[in-house]
VOSE-593197 format. One record per residue (C-alpha): residue in one letter; residue number from 0; x, y, z. Coordinates in steps of 0.2 Angstrom, whole numbers. Layout:
<nodes>
NODE   residuo   num      c1      c2      c3
NODE         a   NUM       X       Y       Z
...
</nodes>
This chain:
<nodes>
NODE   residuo   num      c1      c2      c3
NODE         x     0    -108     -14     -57
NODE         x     1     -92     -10     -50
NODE         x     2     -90      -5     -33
NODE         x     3     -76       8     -34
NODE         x     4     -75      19     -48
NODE         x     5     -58      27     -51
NODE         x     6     -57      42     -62
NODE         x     7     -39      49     -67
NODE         x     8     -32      61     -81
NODE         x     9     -18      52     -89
NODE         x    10     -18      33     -93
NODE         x    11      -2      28     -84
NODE         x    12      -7      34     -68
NODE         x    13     -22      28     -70
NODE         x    14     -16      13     -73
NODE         x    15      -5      12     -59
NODE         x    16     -18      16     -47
NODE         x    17     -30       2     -57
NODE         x    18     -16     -10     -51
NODE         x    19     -13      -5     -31
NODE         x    20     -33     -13     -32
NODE         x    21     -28     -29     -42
NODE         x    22     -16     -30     -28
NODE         x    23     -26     -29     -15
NODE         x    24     -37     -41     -21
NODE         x    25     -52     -34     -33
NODE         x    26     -54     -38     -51
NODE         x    27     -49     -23     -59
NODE         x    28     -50     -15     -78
NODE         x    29     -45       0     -86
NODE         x    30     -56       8     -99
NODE         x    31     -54      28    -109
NODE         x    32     -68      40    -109
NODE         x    33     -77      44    -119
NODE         x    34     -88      29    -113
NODE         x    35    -105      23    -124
NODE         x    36    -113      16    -110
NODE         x    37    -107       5     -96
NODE         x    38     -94      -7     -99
NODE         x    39     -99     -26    -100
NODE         x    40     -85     -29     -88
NODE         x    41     -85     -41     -75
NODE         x    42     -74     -29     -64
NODE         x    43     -75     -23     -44
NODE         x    44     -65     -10     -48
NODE         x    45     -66       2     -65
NODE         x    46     -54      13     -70
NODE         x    47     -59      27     -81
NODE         x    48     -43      36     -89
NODE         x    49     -52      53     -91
NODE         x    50     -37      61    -104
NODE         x    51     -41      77     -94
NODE         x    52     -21      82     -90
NODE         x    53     -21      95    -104
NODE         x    54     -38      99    -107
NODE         x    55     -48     115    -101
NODE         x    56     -56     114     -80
NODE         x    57     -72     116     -91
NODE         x    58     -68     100    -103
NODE         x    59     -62      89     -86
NODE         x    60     -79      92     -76
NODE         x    61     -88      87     -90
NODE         x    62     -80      72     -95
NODE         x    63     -79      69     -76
NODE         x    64     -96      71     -74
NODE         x    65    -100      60     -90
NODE         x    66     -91      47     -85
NODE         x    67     -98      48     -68
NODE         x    68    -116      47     -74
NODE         x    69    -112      33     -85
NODE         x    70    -105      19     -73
NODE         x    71    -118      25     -58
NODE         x    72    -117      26     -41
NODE         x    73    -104      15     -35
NODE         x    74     -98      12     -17
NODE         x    75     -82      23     -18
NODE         x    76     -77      37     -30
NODE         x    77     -58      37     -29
NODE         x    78     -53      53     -40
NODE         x    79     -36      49     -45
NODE         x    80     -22      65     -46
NODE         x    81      -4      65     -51
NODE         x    82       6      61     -38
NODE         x    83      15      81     -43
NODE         x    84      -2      89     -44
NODE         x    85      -2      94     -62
NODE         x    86     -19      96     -67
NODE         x    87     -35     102     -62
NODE         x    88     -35      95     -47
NODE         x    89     -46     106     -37
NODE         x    90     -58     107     -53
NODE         x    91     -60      89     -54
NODE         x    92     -59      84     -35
NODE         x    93     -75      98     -34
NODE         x    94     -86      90     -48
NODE         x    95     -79      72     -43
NODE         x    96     -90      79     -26
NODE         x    97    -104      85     -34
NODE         x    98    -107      70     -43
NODE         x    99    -112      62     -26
NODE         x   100    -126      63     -12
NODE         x   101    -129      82      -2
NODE         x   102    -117      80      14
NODE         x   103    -103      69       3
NODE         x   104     -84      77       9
NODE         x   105     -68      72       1
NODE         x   106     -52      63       8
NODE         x   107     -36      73       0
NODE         x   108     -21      63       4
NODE         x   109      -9      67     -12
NODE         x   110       4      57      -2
NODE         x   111      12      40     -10
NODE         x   112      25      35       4
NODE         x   113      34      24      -8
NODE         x   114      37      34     -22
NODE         x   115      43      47     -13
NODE         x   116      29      59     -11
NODE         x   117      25      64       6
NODE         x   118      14      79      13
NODE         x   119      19      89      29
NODE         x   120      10     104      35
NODE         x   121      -1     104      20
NODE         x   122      15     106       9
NODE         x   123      17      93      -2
NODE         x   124      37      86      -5
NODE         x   125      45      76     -16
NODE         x   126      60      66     -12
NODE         x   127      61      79       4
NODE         x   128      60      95     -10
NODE         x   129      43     108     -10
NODE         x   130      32     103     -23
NODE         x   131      35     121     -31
NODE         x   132      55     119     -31
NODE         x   133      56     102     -42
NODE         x   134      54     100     -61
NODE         x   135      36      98     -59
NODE         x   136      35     117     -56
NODE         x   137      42     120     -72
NODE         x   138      29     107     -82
NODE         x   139      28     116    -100
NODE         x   140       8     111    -100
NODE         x   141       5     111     -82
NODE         x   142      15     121     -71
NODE         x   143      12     120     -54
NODE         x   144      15     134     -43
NODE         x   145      14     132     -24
NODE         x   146      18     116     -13
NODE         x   147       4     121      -4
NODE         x   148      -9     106      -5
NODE         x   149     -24     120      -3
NODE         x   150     -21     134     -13
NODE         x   151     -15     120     -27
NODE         x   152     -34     116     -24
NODE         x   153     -39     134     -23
NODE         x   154     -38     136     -41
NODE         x   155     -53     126     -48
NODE         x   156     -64     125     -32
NODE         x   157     -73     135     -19
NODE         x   158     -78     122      -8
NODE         x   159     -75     124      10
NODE         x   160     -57     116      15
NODE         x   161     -49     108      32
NODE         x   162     -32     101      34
NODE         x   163     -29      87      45
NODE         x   164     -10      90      52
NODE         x   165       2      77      56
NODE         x   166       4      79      75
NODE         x   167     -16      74      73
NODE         x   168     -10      58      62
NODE         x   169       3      52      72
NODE         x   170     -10      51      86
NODE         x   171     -19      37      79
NODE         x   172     -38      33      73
NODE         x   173     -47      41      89
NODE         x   174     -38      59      87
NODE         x   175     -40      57      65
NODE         x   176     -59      52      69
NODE         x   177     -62      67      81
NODE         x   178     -54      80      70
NODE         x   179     -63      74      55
NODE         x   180     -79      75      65
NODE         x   181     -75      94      71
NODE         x   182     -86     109      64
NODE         x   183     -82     124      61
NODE         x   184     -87     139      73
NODE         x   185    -103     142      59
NODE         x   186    -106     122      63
NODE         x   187    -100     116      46
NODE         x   188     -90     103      41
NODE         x   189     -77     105      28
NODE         x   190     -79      99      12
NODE         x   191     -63      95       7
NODE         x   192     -47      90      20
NODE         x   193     -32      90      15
NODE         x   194     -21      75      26
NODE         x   195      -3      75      30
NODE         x   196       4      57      28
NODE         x   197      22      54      28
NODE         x   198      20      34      27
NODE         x   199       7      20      22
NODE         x   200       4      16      41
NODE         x   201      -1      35      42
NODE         x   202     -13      32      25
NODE         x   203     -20      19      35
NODE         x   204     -24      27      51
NODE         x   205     -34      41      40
NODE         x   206     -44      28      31
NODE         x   207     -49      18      46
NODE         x   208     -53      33      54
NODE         x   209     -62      40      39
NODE         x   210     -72      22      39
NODE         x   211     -79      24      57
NODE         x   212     -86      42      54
NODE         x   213     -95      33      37
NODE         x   214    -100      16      48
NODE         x   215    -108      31      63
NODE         x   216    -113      44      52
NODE         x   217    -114      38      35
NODE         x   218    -103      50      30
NODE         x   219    -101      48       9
NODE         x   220     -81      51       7
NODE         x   221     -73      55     -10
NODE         x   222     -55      51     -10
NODE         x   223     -45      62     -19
NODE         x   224     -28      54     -21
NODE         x   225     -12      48     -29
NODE         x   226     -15      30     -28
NODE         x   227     -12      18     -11
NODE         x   228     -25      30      -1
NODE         x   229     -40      26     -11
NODE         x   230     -36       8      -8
NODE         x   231     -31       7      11
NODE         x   232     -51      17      12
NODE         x   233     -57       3       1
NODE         x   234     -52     -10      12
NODE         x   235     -56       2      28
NODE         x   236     -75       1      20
NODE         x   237     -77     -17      18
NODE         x   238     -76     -13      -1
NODE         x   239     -59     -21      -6
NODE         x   240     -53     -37       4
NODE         x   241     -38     -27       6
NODE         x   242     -21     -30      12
NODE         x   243     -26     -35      31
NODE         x   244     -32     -52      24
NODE         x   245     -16     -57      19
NODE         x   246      -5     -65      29
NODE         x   247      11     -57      33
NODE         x   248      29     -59      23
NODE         x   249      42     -66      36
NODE         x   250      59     -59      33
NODE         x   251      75     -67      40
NODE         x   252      91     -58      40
NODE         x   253     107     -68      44
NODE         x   254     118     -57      33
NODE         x   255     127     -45      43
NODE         x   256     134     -33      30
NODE         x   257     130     -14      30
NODE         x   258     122     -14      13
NODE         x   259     108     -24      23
NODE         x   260     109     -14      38
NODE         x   261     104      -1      29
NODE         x   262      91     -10      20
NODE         x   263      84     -16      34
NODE         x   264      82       0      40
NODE         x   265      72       4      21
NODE         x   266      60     -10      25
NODE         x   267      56      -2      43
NODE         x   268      53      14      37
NODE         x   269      45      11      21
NODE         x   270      37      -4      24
NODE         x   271      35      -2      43
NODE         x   272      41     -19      45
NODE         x   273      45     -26      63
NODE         x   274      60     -38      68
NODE         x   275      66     -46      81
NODE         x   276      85     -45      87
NODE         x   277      93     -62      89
NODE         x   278     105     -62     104
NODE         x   279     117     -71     103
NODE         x   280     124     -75     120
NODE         x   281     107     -85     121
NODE         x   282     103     -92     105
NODE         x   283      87    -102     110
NODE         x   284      74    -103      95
NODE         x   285      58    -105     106
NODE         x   286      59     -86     115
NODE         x   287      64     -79      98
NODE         x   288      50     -86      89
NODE         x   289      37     -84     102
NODE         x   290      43     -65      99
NODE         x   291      40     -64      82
NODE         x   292      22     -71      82
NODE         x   293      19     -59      95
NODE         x   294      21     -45      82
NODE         x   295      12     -57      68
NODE         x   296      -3     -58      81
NODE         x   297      -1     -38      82
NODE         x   298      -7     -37      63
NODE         x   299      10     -30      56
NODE         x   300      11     -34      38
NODE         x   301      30     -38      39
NODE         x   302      38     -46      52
NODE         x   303      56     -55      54
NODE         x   304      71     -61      63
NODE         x   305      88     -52      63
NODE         x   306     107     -56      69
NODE         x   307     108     -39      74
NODE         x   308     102     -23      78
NODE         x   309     107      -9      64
NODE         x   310     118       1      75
NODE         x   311     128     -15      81
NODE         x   312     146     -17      74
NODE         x   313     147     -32      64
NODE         x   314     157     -44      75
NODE         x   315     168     -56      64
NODE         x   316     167     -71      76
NODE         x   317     165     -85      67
NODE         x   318     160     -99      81
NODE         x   319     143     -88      81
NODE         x   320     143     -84      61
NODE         x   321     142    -107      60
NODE         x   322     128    -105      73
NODE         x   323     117     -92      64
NODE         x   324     110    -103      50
NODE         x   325     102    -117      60
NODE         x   326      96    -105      72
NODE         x   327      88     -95      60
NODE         x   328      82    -110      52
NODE         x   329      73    -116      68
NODE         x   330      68     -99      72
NODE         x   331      59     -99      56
NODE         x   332      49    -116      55
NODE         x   333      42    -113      72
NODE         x   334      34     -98      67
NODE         x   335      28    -106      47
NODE         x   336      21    -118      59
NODE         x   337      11    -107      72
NODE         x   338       6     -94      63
NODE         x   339      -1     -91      44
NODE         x   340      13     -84      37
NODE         x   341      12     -77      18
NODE         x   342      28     -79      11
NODE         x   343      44     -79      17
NODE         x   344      62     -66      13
NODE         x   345      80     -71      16
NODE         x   346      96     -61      13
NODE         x   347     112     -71      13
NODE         x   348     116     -87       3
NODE         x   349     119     -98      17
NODE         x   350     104     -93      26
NODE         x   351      93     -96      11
NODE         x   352     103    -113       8
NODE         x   353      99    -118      25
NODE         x   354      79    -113      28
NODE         x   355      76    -125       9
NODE         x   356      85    -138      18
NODE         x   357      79    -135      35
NODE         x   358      63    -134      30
NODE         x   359      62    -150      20
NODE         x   360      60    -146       5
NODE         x   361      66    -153     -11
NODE         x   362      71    -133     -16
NODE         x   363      61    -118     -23
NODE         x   364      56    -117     -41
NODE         x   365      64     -97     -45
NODE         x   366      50     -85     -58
NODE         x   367      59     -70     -59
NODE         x   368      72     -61     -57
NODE         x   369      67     -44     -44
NODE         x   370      85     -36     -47
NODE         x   371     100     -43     -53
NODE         x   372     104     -55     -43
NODE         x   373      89     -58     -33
NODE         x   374      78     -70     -36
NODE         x   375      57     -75     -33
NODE         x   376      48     -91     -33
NODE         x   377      40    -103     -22
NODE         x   378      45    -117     -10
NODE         x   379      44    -134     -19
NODE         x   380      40    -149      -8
NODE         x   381      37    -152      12
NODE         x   382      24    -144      25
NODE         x   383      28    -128      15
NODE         x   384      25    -130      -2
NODE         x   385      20    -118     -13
NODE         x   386      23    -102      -1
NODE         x   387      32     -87      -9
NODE         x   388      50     -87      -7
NODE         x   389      63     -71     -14
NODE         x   390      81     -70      -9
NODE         x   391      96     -61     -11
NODE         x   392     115     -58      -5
NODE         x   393     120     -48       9
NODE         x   394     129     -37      -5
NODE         x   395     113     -37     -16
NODE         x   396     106     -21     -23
NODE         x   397     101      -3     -17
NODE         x   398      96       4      -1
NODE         x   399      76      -1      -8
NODE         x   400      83     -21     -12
NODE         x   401      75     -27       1
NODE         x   402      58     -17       2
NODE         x   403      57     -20     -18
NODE         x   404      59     -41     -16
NODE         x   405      47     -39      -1
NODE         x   406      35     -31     -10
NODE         x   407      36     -42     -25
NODE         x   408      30     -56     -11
NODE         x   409      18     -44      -6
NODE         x   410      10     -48     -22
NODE         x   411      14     -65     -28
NODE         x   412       3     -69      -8
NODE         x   413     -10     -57     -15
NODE         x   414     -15     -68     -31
NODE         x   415     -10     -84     -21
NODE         x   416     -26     -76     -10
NODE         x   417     -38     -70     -24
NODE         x   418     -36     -87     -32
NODE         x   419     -40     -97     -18
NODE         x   420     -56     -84     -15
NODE         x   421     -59     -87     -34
NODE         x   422     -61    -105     -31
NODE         x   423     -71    -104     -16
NODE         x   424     -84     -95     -25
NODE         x   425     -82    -108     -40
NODE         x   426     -86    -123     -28
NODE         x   427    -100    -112     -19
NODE         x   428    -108    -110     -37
NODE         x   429    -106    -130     -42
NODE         x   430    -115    -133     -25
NODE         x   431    -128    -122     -29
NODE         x   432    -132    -131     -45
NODE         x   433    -130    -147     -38
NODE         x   434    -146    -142     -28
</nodes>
């Protein structure tokens, strides 16, 4: 039996979604309805693809509903919706929550921070543009009309719906708990609430607060989503390991170009990353590093060392430039050696040159290519064999280079992780037979 069911409309979404749970650590499959009865999969997280986009409200309740019934209660039922809102998404988010316990109430957080879809005021916005004014509105099959999250909703459901504004959000998991707990003037709660996010930290602050409310009330949430909500409440729940048991990617910048300035600045505001500023009238490794495991010990999922601040002027002094590297390098092994660091980003050739030799190692054996010119593998040899490794030039890629090589470690430390839990629960099972 699976513990989260994920139910979308179209495969590659679906899909998509199916794989932000493989990342984040659960066995996942993807299977079409109709289903003949439960699949004999060994997964702890199903994916239904529902092929509801074009079909009639009617026909998508009932294959919902059907595919609902087939797999059983499960601990999550994430409803998955396009990340554009074409579909019958209020029809399906309704019989998604009817397929549950009385008193179950639905998370609708559309927003997928990284691919640009972002919800403000209860208007959803893509790439910055009201969901009505983009090509989406003009869908031959299914048109969507208003940027308006509820009345998008409004059209195939009549249950009761809040909205949780972003002000709310941004005032962390006491102020989300509180407003998610608030009744009406009647004394009812509202079925459905609708969430502004703008970025993943702000889809985690929902789920965790979402995740106390079920731990002291038992409230039974539906997540009604695009993709990285479900997950983040999956791991909120204790249902998915999630990303907070992996250890965080360390990212050391010694290029000083402003094509990495800039994405520098992609990774903290996509990524939320965290840096640490080198100065360098004082270029002692020990304070540096202490800094940076300060923010490791912080839980942030992205941490690193840089020359200087984005709105610095790069300085061509080159008596400092020969300093960077081994500083940088030195910087870098005191915190592999303190802290459980996940895997490890460098952009500029001399400064990946340096941490393979200043690490000791014999080099790092190179699996793909992220983007041209940018390159993923793992260290090979030393304290530090094995750990995740990407790099890049200074002149490397687009504004997202960086957030997309980071990523890519993101998930090479996620398997690293499931395989080692894998074989944990291999030994356990040989033990036990030993017995």
């Amino acid at each position: 039996m699976p513990r989260v069911l994920v139910v979308g409309d179209d495969l590659t979404g679906s899909n998509a979604t199916g794989a932000l749970f493989a990342r984040f650590g659960m066995r996942t499959m993807s299977t079409s309805a109709p289903l003949d009865g439960p699949p004999n999969l060994l997964a702890d997280a199903l994916v239904v693809n529902l092929g509801t986009r074009h079909a009639t409200a009617e026909q998508a309740r009932a294959r919902l509903r059907a595919a609902v019934t087939t797999i059983g209660q499960v601990g999550l039922l994430v409803k998955r919706v396009d990340t554009t809102l074409r579909g019958h998404v209020g029809a399906e988010a309704d019989e998604a929550l009817r397929t549950r316990q009385p008193g179950a109430r639905a998370l609708v957080v559309p927003a997928f921070p990284d691919a640009g879809r972002v919800t403000v005021g209860g208007l959803h916005l893509v790439d910055g543009v009201p969901l009505a004014e983009t090509p989406a509105a003009r869908d031959p099959m299914t048109p969507v009309s208003s940027s308006r999250v509820t009345t998008v909703l409004r059209a195939g459901t009549g249950s009761s719906i809040g909205e949780l504004p972003l002000d709310v959000v941004e005032s962390g998991v006491d102020g989300v708990a509180s407003a998610l707990a608030a009744t009406d003037g009647a004394g009812h709660l509202p079925e459905m609430v609708v969430c502004d996010a703008m970025t993943n930290a702000h889809l985690t602050t929902i789920a965790d607060a979402a995740a106390r409310l079920s731990t002291r009330d038992g409230t039974d949430w539906v997540s009604v989503d695009s993709g990285p909500f479900g997950v983040r409440l999956a791991a909120a729940l204790g249902i998915a390991p999630g990303d907070r048991d992996i250890p965080p990617v360390l990212a050391v910048v010694g290029s000083i170009t402003e094509l990495t300035r800039d994405q520098v600045l992609e990774t903290e505001q996509v990524l939320s990353a965290r840096y640490v500023d080198v100065p360098l009238d004082n270029p002692a490794p020990e304070p540096i590093a202490e800094r940076v495991g300060e923010l490791v010990k912080a839980g942030h999922r992205v941490v690193g060392v840089r020359t200087r601040q984005p709105d610095q002027p790069a300085v061509p002094d080159h008596a400092v430039a020969d300093l960077i590297p081994g500083l940088l390098t030195d910087v870098t092994r005191l915190v592999l050696t303190e802290h459980r660091i996940g895997g490890l980003y460098a952009t500029g050739g001399d400064i990946a040159a340096a941490l393979t030799r200043g690490l000791d190692t014999e080099g790092f054996e190179i699996d793909t290519e992220v983007l041209p010119l940018a390159v993923a593998g793992h260290l090979v040899g030393g304290p530090f064999t094995g750990m995740p490794f990407a790099t890049k030039g200074g002149l490397i890629g687009s504004r997202s280079a960086a957030v997309d090589c980071i990523k890519h470690l993101g998930s090479a430390i996620a398997r690293q992780q499931k395989a080692v839990r894998q074989q944990g629960r291999a030994g356990e099972r040989m033990a036990g037979n030993d017995r």
